[in-house]
Structures are given as C-alpha cells and as structure tokens.
C-alpha positions in Angstrom: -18.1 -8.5 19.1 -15.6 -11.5 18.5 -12.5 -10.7 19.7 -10.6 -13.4 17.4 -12.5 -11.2 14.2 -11.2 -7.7 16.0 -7.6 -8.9 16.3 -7.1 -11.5 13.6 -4.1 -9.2 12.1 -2.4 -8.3 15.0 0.8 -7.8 15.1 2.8 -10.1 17.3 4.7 -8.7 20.1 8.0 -8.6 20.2 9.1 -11.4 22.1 6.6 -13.3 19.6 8.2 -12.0 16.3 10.6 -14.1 14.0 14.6 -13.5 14.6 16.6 -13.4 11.7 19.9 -15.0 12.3 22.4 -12.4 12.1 25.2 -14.2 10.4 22.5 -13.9 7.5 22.4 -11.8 4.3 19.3 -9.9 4.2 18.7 -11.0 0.7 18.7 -14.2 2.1 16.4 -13.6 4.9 14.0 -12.1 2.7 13.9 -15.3 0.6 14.0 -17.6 3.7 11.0 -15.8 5.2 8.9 -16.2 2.0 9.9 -19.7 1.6 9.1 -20.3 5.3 5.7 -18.6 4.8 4.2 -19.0 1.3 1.6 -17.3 0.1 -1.3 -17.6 -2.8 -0.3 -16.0 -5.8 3.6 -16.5 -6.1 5.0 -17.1 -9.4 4.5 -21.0 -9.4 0.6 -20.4 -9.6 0.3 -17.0 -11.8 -1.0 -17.0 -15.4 1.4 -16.0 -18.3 0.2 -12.8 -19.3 -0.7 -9.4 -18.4 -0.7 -5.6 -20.1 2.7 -3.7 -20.4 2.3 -0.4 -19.4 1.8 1.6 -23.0 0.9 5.0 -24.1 -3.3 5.5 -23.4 -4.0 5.2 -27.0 -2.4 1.5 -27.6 -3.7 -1.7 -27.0 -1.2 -3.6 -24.9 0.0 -6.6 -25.3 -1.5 -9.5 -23.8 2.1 -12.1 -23.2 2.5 -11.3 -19.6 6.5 -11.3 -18.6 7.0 -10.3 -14.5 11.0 -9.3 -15.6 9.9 -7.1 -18.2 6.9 -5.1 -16.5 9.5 -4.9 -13.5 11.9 -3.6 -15.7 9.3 -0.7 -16.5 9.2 1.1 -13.2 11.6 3.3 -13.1 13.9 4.9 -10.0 15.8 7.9 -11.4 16.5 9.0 -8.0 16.8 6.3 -5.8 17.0 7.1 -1.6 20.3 6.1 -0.3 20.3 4.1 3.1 21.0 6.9 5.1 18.0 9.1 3.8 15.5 5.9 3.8 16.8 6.2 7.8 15.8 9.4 8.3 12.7 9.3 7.1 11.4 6.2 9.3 11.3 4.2 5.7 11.9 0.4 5.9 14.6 -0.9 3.5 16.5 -4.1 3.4 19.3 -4.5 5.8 18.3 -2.1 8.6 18.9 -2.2 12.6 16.1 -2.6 13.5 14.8 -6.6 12.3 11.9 -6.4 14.5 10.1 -3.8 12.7 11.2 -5.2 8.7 9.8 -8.6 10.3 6.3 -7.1 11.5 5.9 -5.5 8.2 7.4 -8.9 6.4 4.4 -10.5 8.6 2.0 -7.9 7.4 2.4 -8.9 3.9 2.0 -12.5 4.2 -1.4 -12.1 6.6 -2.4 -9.7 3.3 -1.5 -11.8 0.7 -2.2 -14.9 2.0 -6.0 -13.8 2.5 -5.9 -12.1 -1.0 -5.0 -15.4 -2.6 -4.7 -15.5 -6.4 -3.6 -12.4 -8.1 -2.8 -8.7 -6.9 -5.0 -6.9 -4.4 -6.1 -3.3 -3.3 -6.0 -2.6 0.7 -7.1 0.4 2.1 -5.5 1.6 5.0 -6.8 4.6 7.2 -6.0 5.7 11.1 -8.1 5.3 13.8 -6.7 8.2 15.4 -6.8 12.4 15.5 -5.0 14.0 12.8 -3.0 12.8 9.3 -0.7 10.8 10.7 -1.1 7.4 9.3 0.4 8.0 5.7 4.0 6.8 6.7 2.8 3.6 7.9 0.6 3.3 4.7 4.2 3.9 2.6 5.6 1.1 4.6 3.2 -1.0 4.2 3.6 -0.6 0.2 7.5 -0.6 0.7 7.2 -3.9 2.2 5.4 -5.3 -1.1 7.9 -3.9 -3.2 10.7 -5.5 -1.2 9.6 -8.8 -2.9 11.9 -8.5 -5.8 9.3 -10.7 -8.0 6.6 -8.0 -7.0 5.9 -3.9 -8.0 3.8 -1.5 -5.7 1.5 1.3 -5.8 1.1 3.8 -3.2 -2.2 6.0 -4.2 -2.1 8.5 -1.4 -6.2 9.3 -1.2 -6.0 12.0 1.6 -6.3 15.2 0.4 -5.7 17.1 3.5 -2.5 15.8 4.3 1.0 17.0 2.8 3.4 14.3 4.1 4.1 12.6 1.1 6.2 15.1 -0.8 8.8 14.1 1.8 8.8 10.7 1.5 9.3 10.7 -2.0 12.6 11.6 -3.5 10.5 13.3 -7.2 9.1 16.3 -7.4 5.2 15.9 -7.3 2.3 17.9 -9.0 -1.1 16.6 -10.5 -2.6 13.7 -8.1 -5.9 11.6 -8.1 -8.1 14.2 -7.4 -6.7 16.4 -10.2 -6.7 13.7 -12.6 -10.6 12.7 -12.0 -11.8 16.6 -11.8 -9.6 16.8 -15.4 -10.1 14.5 -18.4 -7.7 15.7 -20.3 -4.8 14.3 -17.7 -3.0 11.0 -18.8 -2.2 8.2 -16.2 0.9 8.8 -16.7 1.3 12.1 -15.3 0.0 11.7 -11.9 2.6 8.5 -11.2 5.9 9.1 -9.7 8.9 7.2 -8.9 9.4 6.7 -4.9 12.9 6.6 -4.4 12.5 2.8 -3.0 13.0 0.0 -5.9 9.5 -0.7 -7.6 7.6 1.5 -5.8 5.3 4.3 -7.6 3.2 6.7 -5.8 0.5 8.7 -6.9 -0.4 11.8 -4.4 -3.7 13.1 -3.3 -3.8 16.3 -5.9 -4.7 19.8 -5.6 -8.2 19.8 -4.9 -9.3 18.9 -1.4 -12.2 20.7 -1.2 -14.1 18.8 -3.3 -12.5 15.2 -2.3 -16.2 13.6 -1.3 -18.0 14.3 -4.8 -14.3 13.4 -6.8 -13.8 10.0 -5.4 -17.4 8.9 -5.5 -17.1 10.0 -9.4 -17.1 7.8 -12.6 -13.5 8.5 -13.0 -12.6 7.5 -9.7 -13.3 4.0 -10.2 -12.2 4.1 -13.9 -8.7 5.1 -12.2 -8.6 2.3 -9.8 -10.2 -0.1 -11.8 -6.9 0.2 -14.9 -4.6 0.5 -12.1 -5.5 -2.6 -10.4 -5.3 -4.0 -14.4 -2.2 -2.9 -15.7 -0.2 -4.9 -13.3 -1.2 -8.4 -12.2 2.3 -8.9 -10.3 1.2 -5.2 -8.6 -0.2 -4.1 -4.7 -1.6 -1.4 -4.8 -2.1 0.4 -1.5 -4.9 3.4 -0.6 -4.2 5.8 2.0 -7.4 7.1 3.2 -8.1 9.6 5.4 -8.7 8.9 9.4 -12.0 6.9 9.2 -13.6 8.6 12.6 -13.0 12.0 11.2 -14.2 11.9 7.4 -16.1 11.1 5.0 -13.6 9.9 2.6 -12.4 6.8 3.6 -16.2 5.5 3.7 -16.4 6.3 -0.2 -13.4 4.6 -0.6 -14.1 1.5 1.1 -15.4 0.1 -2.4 -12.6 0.1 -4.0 -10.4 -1.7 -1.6 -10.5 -5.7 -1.1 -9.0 -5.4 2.4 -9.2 -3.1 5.0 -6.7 -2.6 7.7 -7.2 0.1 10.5 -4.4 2.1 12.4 -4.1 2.1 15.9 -2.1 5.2 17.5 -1.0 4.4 20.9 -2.8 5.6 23.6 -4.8 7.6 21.3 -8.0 4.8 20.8 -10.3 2.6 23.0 -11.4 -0.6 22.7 -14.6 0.8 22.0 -13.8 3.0 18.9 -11.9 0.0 17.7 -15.2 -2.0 18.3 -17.7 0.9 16.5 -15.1 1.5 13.1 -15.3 -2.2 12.8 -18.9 -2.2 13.2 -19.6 0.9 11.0 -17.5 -0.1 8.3 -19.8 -3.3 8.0 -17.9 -5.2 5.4 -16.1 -8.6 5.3 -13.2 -6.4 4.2 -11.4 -5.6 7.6 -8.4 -7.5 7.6 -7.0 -5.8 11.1 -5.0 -3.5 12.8 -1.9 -2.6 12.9 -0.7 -0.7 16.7 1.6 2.5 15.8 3.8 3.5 18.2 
C-alpha cells in the first residue's frame, strides 16, 4: 500500500508544527494562520445565499447572509476557560499552542481537500473501546473557532455516553431517537455546546437497534437537510470504532472525508493498512495519532 496515501494527513511532529509568536493576540494568530494557509471556500469565493434556520413547516428564505445564520446559533451557557481546561477542550488562547496548531492544521488539510462549500467528515477510532469522541469534539471545535464558520457535532455512537460531559446543556432525544420517531422536529435533538457556534446532536436512546436506524430513509433525510441548512457549516460524524462495529461502515456514505484515529500503542501498521483497505473509498483523508 502507498505509504504517501496511508499518511497524507499526518500530523506533523512537534518540532515540525508552526510557533505562534507569543507577543501575539490569539485572535490575531488565528487570522494570521488562515491568511498564511488559505483554503477553498472562504468568504471571497462563497455564493450569496443559503436557508435560515426556520420552523419545519416554512420555506426559508433563499438571500444567504453568514452574520445572520451565525447570529442563529445560540450559547445560553457558554464554558468558561477554566472548564473548557478541564475537559481537554481546545479554546482560543490556551498553553498549550502545539495542540490548537495541530488541530488549526487539521482544518486546513480538511477544508482544503473539501474545496468549495461545507463538508461532512466522519471520524471513528482505530482502537479498543469509545474513546475517540473527544477528539471528534475537537476536531468540530476547531471549525467553529473560525469566527466566519458554524459547526455540527452529530455524535453517531450509540454505545458511548461521553458527550453529556462535554457539553454544558442538558441532553435528551438524539439521532437515533429522531429517525425511529417521526413525529420529532430537528429542532429538538440540537443542543448548544458551550463553545461559540458549535451545536451538537447526541447519539439518542436507542442503541440496540443503531445498524437498521442509520441505514434508514430518515437517516439520510437527516443528514442530507443538515448538510443544507448551513452552507458556511462543518458538520462532523462520530462513528463508532471501525474494527469493532458495524456502524461506522453504514455511515461511511454519508461522510465526504474520512479520517481514522490512532491510539498510541494501541494499533499496528497492519490494522492501519486493512481499515484503509476495507473501507475502500477515495474518502480517507488520514489519521490523526492520539496520545
């Protein structure tokens, strides 16, 4: 297998990553790395439209304005930097630049290969265990610390519970609830994050039937007017580990990337090698090494 295809989203070592100069605002930083590293899709080359967020049974409107669907996502009860800390959740202006800057690198590699418009990519772990879900938020996090961008976390793992403490709302109905029941509204399976234009959607109630769910009519409904509502929107999908279920292989067509998780010292080379080989799609974007 070609190494260059196996590795082509690496993240660079440390000695490799971009230094921010600390005499620097981290506003500024942000800006400077985006200006240093453009990517397809930015505001110079996006159409002038898109559909406002409206109740189900209205049409929306079709002038699209990136400062007013922004202005739609709400954050009631926003994290404070302390409690973004403790939970491992990236935020602008923290210690630790090295890790902001592999993420800020991430979305670049992601968005530069999505070129025009938003994107979905799916990310699932490599690894034993539900462990991959925080790397997922960050990964959404990092979108939605582009101040001209929104994101959506749609947590697809059913057997995890992580998320509840990640996000700072109280969560009930998720995607699997909202496909088994028609009567459910959009609306009331997204929740505000905590982190500035970041909504989540959880997993849902009903695990046990996960498989037959997501490969469901209403599954790709769901995905299909999220990915609509929002052309200035990421959407990310945690799936399930991809050695150990079924799940993420369903999934796979929604996504137009793919990006694996790496747990360290919990993979060989030659699992990497056989998900990338199973998975069989153009799709995979890379890895991404958790430590």
């Amino acid at each position: 297998m070609d190494d260059n295809k196996l590795y082509n989203a690496l993240l660079k070592s440390q000695s490799e990553r971009r230094q921010v100069e600390s005499d620097r605002g981290e506003a500024k930083a942000e800006d400077n790395f985006r200006k240093e590293r453009p990517y397809a899709g930015s505001d110079r080359d996006k159409p002038n439209w898109t559909r406002v967020e409206t109740n189900d049974n209205e049409r929306p409107p079709t002038v699209y304005d990136s400062s007013v669907s922004l202005s739609l996502i709400g954050n009631p009860k926003p994290w404070s930097r302390e409690q973004l800390r403790e939970r491992k959740i990236i935020y602008s202006g923290m210690a630790d630049k090295e890790v902001m800057d592999a993420y800020r690198e991430l979305r670049i590699q992601l968005r530069n290969r999505a070129g025009e418009g938003n994107f979905i990519v799916m990310f699932s772990s490599l690894g034993k265990g539900h462990g991959g879900l925080l790397t997922a938020y960050n990964l959404a996090a990092a979108f939605a610390l582009d101040s001209h961008t929104s994101a959506l976390l749609v947590d697809c793992d059913p057997y995890g519970n992580e998320l509840s403490s990640l996000v700072s709302s109280p969560m009930t109905s998720g995607v699997t609830d909202f496909v088994a029941d028609r009567s459910l509204k959009i609306q009331s399976i997204l929740y505000p994050s905590g982190v500035e234009r970041l909504t989540v959607i959880p997993a849902g109630t009903q695990a046990s039937s996960a498989v037959e769910l997501f490969s469901a009519v209403r599954m790709r409904e769901l995905i299909t007017e999220l990915k609509a509502r929002y052309p200035d929107r990421c959407i990310v999908l945690n799936a399930p580990p991809f050695q150990e279920n079924t799940e993420a292989r369903i999934l796979e067509r929604f996504a137009d990337q793919i990006v694996f998780g790496v747990p360290f010292g919990e993979v060989t080379a030659e699992v990497i090698e056989d998900s990338v080989d199973a998975l069989g799609s153009d799709k995979f974007s890379g890895l991404i090494f958790q430590e």
